[in-house]
FIKOL-965367 format. One record per residue (C-alpha): residue number from 0; residue in three letters; x, y, z. Coordinates in steps of 0.02 Angstrom, whole numbers, always signed. Layout:
N
   num   residuo     east    north       up
   NUM       Ala        X        Y        Z
...
//
This chain:
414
   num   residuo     east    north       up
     0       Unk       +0       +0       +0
     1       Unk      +79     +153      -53
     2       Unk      +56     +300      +52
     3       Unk      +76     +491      +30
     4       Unk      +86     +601     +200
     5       Unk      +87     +792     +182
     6       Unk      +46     +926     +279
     7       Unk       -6    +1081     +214
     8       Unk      -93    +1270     +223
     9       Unk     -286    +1269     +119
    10       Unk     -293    +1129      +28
    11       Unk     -433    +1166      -61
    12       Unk     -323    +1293     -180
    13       Unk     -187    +1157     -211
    14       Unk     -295    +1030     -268
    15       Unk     -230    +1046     -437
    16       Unk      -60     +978     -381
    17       Unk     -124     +855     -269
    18       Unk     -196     +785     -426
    19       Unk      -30     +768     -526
    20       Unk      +55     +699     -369
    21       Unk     -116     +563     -342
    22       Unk      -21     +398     -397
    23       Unk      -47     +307     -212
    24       Unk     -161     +201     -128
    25       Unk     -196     +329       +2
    26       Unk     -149     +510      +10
    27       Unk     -155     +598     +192
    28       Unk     -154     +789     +215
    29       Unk     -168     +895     +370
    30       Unk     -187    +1066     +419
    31       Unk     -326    +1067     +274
    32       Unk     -400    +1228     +348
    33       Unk     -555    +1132     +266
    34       Unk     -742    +1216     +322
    35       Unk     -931    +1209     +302
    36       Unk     -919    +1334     +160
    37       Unk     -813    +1230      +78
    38       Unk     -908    +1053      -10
    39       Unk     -826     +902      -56
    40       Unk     -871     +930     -242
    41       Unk     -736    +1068     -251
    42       Unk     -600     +963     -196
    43       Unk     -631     +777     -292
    44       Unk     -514     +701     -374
    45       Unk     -535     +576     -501
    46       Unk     -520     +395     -457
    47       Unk     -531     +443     -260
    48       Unk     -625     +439     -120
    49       Unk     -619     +594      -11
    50       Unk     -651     +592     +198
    51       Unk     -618     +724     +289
    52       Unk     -627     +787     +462
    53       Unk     -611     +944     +499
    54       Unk     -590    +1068     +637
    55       Unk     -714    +1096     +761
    56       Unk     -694    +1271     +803
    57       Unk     -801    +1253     +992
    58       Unk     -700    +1085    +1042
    59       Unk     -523    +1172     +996
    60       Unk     -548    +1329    +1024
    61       Unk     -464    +1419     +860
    62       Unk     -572    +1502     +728
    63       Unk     -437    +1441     +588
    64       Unk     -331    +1292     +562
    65       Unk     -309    +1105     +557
    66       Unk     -403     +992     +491
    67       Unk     -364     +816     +421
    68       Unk     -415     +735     +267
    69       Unk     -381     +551     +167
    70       Unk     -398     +529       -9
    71       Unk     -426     +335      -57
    72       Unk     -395     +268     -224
    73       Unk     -543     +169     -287
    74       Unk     -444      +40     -381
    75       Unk     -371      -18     -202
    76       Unk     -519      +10      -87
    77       Unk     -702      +29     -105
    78       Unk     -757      -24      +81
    79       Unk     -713     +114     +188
    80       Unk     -765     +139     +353
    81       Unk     -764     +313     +480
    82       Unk     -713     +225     +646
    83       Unk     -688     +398     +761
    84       Unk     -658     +598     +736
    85       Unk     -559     +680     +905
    86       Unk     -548     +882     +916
    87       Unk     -462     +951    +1068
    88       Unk     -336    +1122    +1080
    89       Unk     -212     +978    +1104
    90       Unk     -251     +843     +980
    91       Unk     -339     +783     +827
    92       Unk     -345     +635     +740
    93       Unk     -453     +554     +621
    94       Unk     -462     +367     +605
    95       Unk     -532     +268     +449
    96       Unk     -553      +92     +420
    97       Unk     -505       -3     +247
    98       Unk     -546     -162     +192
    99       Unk     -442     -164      +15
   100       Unk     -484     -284     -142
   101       Unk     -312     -375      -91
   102       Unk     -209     -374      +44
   103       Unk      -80     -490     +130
   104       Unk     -152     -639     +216
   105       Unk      -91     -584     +372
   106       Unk     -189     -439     +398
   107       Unk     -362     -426     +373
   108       Unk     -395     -246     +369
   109       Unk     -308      -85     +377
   110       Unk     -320      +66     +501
   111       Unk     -260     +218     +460
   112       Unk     -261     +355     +594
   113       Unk     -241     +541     +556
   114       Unk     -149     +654     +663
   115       Unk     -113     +826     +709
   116       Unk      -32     +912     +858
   117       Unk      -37    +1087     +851
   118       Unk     +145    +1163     +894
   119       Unk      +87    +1238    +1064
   120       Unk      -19    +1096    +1143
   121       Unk      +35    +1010    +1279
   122       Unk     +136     +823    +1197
   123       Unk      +84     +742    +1349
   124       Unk      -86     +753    +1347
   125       Unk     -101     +732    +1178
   126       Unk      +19     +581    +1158
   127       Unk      -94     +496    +1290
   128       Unk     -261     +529    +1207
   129       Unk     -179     +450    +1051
   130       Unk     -117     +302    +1138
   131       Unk     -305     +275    +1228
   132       Unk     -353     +290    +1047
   133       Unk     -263     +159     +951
   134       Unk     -272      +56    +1110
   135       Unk     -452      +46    +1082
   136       Unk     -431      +10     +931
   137       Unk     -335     -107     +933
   138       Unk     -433     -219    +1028
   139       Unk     -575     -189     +946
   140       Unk     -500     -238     +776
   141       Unk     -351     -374     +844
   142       Unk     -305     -437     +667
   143       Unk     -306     -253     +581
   144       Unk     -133     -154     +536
   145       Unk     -127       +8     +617
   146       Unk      -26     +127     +519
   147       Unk      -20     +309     +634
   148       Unk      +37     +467     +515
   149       Unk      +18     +659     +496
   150       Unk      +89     +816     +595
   151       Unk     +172     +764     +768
   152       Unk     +265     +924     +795
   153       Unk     +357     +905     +951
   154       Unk     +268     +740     +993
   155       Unk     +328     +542     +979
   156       Unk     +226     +398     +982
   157       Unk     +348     +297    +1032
   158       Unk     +366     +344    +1209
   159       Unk     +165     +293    +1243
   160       Unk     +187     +128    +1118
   161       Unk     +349      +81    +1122
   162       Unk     +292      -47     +990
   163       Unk     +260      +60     +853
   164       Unk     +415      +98     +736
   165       Unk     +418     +274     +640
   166       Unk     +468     +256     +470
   167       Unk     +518     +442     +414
   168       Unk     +679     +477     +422
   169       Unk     +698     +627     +313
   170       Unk     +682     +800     +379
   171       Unk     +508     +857     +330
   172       Unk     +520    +1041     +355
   173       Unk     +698    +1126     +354
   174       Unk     +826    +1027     +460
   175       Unk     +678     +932     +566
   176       Unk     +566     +787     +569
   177       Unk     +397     +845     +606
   178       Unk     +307     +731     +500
   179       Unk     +306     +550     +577
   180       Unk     +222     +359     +509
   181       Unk     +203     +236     +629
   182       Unk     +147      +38     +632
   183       Unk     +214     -111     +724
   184       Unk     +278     -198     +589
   185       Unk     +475     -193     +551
   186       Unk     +542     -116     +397
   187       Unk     +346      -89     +326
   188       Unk     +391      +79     +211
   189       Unk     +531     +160     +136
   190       Unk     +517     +345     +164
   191       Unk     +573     +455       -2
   192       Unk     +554     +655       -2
   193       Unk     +460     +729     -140
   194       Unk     +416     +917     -176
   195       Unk     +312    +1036      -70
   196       Unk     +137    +1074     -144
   197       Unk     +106    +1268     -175
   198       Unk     +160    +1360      -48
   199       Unk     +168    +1223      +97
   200       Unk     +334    +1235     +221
   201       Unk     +299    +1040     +230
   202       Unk     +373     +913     +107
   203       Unk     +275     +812      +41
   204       Unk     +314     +622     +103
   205       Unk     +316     +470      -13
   206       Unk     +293     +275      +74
   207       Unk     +347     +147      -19
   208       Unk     +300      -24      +58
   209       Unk     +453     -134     +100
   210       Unk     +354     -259     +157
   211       Unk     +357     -434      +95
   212       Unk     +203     -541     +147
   213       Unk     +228     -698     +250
   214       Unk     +144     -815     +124
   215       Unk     +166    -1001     +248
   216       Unk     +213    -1070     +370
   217       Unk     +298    -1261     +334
   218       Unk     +301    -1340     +524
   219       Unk     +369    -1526     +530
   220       Unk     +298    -1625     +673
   221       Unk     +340    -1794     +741
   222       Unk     +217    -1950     +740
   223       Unk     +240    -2036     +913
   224       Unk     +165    -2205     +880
   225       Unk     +156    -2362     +982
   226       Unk     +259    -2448     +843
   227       Unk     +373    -2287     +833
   228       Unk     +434    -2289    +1012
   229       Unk     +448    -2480     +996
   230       Unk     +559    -2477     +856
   231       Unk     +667    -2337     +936
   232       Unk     +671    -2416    +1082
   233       Unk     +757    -2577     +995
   234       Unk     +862    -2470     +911
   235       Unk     +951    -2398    +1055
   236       Unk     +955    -2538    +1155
   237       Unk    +1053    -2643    +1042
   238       Unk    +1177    -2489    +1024
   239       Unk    +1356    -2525    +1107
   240       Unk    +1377    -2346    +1192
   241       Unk    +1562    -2411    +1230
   242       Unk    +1581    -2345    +1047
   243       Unk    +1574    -2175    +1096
   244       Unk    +1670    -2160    +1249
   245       Unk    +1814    -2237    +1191
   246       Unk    +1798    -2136    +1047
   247       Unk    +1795    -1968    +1109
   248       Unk    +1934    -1855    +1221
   249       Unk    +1826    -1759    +1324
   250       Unk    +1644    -1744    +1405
   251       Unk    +1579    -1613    +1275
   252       Unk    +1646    -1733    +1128
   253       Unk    +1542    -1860    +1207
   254       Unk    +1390    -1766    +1238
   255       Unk    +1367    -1723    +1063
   256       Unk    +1421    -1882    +1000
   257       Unk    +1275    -1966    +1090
   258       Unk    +1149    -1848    +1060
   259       Unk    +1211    -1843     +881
   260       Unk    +1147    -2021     +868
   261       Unk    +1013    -2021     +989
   262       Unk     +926    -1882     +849
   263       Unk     +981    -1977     +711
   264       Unk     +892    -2140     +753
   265       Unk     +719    -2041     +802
   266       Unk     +737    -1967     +633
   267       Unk     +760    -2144     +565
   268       Unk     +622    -2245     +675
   269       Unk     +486    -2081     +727
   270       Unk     +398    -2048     +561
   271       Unk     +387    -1859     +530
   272       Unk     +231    -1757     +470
   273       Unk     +230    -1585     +384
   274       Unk      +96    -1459     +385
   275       Unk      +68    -1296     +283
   276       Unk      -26    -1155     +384
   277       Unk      -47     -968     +353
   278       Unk      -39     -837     +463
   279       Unk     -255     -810     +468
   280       Unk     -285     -991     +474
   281       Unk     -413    -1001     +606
   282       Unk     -409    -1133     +746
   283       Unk     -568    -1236     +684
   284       Unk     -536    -1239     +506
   285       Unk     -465    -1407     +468
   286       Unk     -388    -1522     +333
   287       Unk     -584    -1582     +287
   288       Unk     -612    -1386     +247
   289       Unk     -483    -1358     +149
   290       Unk     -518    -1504      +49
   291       Unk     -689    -1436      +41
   292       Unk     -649    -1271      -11
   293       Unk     -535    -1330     -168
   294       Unk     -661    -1440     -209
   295       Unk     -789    -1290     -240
   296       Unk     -633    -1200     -334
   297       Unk     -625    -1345     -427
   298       Unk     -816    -1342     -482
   299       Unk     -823    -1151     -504
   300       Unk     -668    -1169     -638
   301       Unk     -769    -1312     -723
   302       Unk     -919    -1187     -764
   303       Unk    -1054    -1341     -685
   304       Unk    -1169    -1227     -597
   305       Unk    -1240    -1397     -515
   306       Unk    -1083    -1437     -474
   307       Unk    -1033    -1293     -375
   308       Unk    -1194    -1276     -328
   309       Unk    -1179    -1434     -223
   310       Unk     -972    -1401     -171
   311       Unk    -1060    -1234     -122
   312       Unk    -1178    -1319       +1
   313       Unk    -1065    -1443      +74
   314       Unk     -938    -1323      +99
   315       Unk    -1062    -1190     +209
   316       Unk    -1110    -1342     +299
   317       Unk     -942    -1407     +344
   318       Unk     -913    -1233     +403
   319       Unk    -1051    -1228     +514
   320       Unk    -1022    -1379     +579
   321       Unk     -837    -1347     +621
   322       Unk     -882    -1190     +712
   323       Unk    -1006    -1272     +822
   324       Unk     -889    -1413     +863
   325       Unk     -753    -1260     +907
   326       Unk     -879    -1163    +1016
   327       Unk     -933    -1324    +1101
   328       Unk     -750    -1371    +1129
   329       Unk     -694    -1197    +1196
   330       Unk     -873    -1207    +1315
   331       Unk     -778    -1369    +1383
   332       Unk     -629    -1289    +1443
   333       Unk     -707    -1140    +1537
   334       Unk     -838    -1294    +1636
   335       Unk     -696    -1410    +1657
   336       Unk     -616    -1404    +1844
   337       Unk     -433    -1373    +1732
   338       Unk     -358    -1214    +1752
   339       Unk     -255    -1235    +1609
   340       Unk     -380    -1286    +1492
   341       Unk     -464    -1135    +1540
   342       Unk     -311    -1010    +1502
   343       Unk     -270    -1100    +1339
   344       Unk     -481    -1068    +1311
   345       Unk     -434     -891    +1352
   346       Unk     -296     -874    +1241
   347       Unk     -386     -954    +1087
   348       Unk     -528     -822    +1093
   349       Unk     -414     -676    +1125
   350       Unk     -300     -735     +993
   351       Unk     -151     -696    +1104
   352       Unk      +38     -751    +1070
   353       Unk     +171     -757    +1159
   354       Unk     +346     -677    +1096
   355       Unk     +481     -783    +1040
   356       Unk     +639     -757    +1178
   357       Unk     +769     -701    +1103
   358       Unk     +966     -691    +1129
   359       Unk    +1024     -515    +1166
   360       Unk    +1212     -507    +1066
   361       Unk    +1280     -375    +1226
   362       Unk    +1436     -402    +1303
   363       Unk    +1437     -290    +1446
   364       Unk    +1268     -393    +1521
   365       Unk    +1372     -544    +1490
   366       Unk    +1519     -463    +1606
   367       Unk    +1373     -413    +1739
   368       Unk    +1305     -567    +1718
   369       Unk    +1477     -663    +1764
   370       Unk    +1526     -540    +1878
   371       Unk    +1343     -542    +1974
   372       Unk    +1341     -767    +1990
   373       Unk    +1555     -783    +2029
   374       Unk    +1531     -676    +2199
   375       Unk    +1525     -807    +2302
   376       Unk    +1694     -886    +2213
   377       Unk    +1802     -735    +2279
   378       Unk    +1920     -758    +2397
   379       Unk    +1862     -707    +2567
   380       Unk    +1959     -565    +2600
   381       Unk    +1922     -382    +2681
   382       Unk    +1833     -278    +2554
   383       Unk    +1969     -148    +2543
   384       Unk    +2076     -303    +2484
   385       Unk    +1953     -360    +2341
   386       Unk    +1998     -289    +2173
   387       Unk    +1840     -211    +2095
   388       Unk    +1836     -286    +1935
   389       Unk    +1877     -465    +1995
   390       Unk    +1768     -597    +1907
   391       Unk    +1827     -762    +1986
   392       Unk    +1970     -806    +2095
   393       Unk    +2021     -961    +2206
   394       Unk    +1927     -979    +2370
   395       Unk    +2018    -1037    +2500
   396       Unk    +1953    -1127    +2635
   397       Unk    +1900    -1050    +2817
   398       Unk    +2027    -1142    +2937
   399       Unk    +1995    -1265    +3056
   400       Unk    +1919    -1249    +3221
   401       Unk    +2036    -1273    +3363
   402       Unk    +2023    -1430    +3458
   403       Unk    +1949    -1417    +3625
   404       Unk    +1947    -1567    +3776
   405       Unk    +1812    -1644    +3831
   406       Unk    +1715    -1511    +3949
   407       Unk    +1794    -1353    +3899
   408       Unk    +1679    -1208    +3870
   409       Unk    +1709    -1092    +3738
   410       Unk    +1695     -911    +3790
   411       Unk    +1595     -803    +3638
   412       Unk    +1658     -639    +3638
   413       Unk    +1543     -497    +3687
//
C-alpha cells in the first residue's frame, strides 16, 4: 500500500497539484483549513475517495486551522469505514477503516489514523489521548494493521507505544522531522522526499511499502506411535555406547556424539509429518475444509453450476459444523475443573501469542552477568583487599576450628 503524508496550508487551492502527485493508494493531508463553506465537490479528485474531518472550532478553540483529510484510491479500496473523529486544543486525529480488494493474508484490514498536534499543545496530553485511541482500537479490531501518520510536531509515539516503529527519516520541514508514520511492523515503508505542494513549508512524504508478505508457514511435526517408540526403543538398546566413549577425548565430545545419534535414530524410526498453515488460518478450520474449499474451486473453474452448486452447500455446511464443534470445545474448557484448559480457552478467543525469547548479542550484560553469579567464588578477604573488577578467583578454605577437651567451654566474645 503506497502511502503519501503531507501537511499543508488550504488545501482546497492546491488541489490541482495534489492531482498530478495522486499515484498512491492513500494520500493523507493535514492542516486542510477545510470548512462548512467549503463542499466536497470542489475538492474531488478523479479515481478517489475523499473523507475528511475537519476542525471543530467550539471543541479546539481556534477560529482557523487544522483539519485532516484522506484521499482513497478506488482501484485499491471501495469499503471504507469512519471508525472515530477527536478535536481538542491539544489533539486531533481522524481514524478510517479499509478493507482493500487485496491485501496480505496476514492482515485482514487496515487502520489508518490521522494526526495533528498543534505546535503549542501540551505532547503529553495529547500523546496519551492517542495512545487510549489506538489502544481501543486495537482491541476492537485485533487482526487489523494500524498505520499512525500526519503532523506530530514536538510529539513521539513511541514513548506511549513503544511498539510502534516510525518510518520517516527525512527532515520534513527545514533541518527537522515533524512529520512521523508509525505501525508495528518492522521495515513496513521506505520513506522518499518529494516536492512541497504550493506554498506548503511541509514536504511532501512518499511511502513505499518494503514489506514482503509472509505467504506459509511449513512446520514438521513428529508421529509418536506405539510402533514408533517400539522400534526406537530396539534401536538404542542394541547400540554399544562403549563406541562412543572410547571414541571421544573429552565430556563435551561425548555429549554431542551421543545426542548426535540419539537424533539420528528418532529421525530414522519416529515418522515425521509436515503441515502448511498461514498466518489467518483459524483454529477450527481443518484439513476436511480445505479439501472442501478446493473442491468448490474446482467446480467453479469447471463452469457446472450444479456442481458448484452442491461443493457450495457442502462447503457452508462443513463450516457450520466446524464452528459449532469449536464453540462447544472452547465451552468445555471454561466448565472443566482445569485451570489450564481454561487459560489455553482464554488465549484461543483472545488470539493472544506469546513472543519468541530471544538472545540479546551484549557483552557488557554478559560481564554483569559473570561478575553478578562468581561472587560467592572470591576469595574471602576484607573488602578494601578485593579488586573491583575481579570476576573469579580461588577460594580458600576458612581454617579449622581449634580442638577443645572434653568439657571445655568456649567463651563467645561480647
Amino acid at each position: 500500500m503506497n502511502l503519501h503524508n503531507n501537511i499543508l496550508f488550504n488545501l482546497w487551492n492546491k488541489t490541482d497539484g495534489v492531482r498530478s502527485s495522486s499515484k498512491g493508494a492513500v494520500l493523507c493531508f493535514t492542516e486542510t483549513w477545510l470548512g462548512g463553506l467549503i463542499p466536497d465537490s470542489a475538492l474531488q479528485l478523479a479515481g478517489f475517495q475523499l473523507y475528511r474531518a475537519d476542525r471543530d472550532t467550539e471543541l479546539s478553540g481556534k477560529t482557523k486551522g487544522g483539519g485532516i483529510c484522506f484521499y482513497i484510491n478506488s482501484g485499491w479500496c471501495n469499503d471504507v469505514t469512519v471508525i472515530q473523529q477527536h478535536c481538542s486544543p491539544d489533539l486531533e486525529s481522524f481514524i478510517i477503516k479499509c478493507k482493500p480488494f487485496y491485501s496480505p493474508r496476514e492482515f485482514a484490514s487496515f487502520i489508518l489514523v490521522g494526526v495533528y498536534i498543534p505546535p503549542h499543545a501540551s505532547v503529553q496530553d495529547a500523546q496519551r489521548m492517542l495512545a487510549d485511541q489506538i489502544l481501543c482500537v486495537e482491541r476492537i479490531n485485533p487482526d487489523s494493521l494500524v498505520i499512525v501518520l500526519g503532523d506530530f510536531n514536538k510529539g513521539n509515539l513511541t514513548r506511549e507505544l513503544p511498539k510502534y516503529r516510525q518510518f520517516i527519516k527525512c527532515p520534513t520541514r527545514e533541518e527537522n522531522i515533524l512529520d512521523h508514520c508509525y505501525t508495528t511492523v518492522r521495515d513496513a515503508y521506505h520513506a522518499v522526499p518529494r516536492a512541497a505542494l504550493g506554498l506548503s513549508d511541509h514536504v511532501m512524504v512518499h511511502l513505499i511499502p518494503a514489506y514482503r508478505q509472509k505467504l506459509k508457514l511449513v512446520r514438521t511435526s513428529k508421529k509418536w506411535t506405539s510402533e514408533a517408540v517400539e522400534d526406537l526403543q530396539a534401536c538404542l538398546d542394541s547400540t554399544d555406547w562403549d563406541v562412543f566413549r572410547t571414541a571421544t577425548n573429552s565430556l563435551d565430545e561425548y555429549t554431542e556424539a551421543v545426542t548426535s545419534y540419539i537424533s539420528f535414530c528418532e529421525d530414522c524410526c519416529v515418522p515425521s509429518c509436515t503441515r502448511v498453515s498461514y498466518n489467518n488460518d483459524k483454529p477450527w478450520f481443518s484439513a476436511k475444509l480445505r479439501r472442501l474449499r478446493l473442491d468448490k474451486e474446482e467446480a467453479f473453474r469447471s463452469g457446472d453450476k450444479d456442481r458448484f452448486k452442491e461443493a457450495k452447500y457442502k462447503f457452508s455446511k462443513a463450516v457450520k459444523e466446524a464452528k459449532r464443534l469449536y464453540s462447544e470445545k472452547l465451552q468445555h474448557q471454561f466448565s472443566a475443573n482445569d485451570s489450564a484448559s481454561v487459560w489455553k480457552g482464554l488465549r484461543q478467543i483472545t488470539n493472544y501469542k506469546t513472543k519468541v525469547p530471544h538472545s540479546s548479542n551484549d557483552q557488557h550484560l554478559a560481564n554483569d552477568l559473570n561478575e553478578f553469579y562468581c561472587r560467592f567464588e572470591r576469595q574471602r578477604d576484607s573488602p578494601a583487599t578485593i579488586p573491583h573488577n575481579t570476576l573469579s578467583s580461588s577460594v580458600s578454605p576458612p581454617p579449622p576450628p581449634p580442638q577443645q577437651g572434653p568439657g571445655h567451654l568456649h567463651q563467645c566474645p561480647s
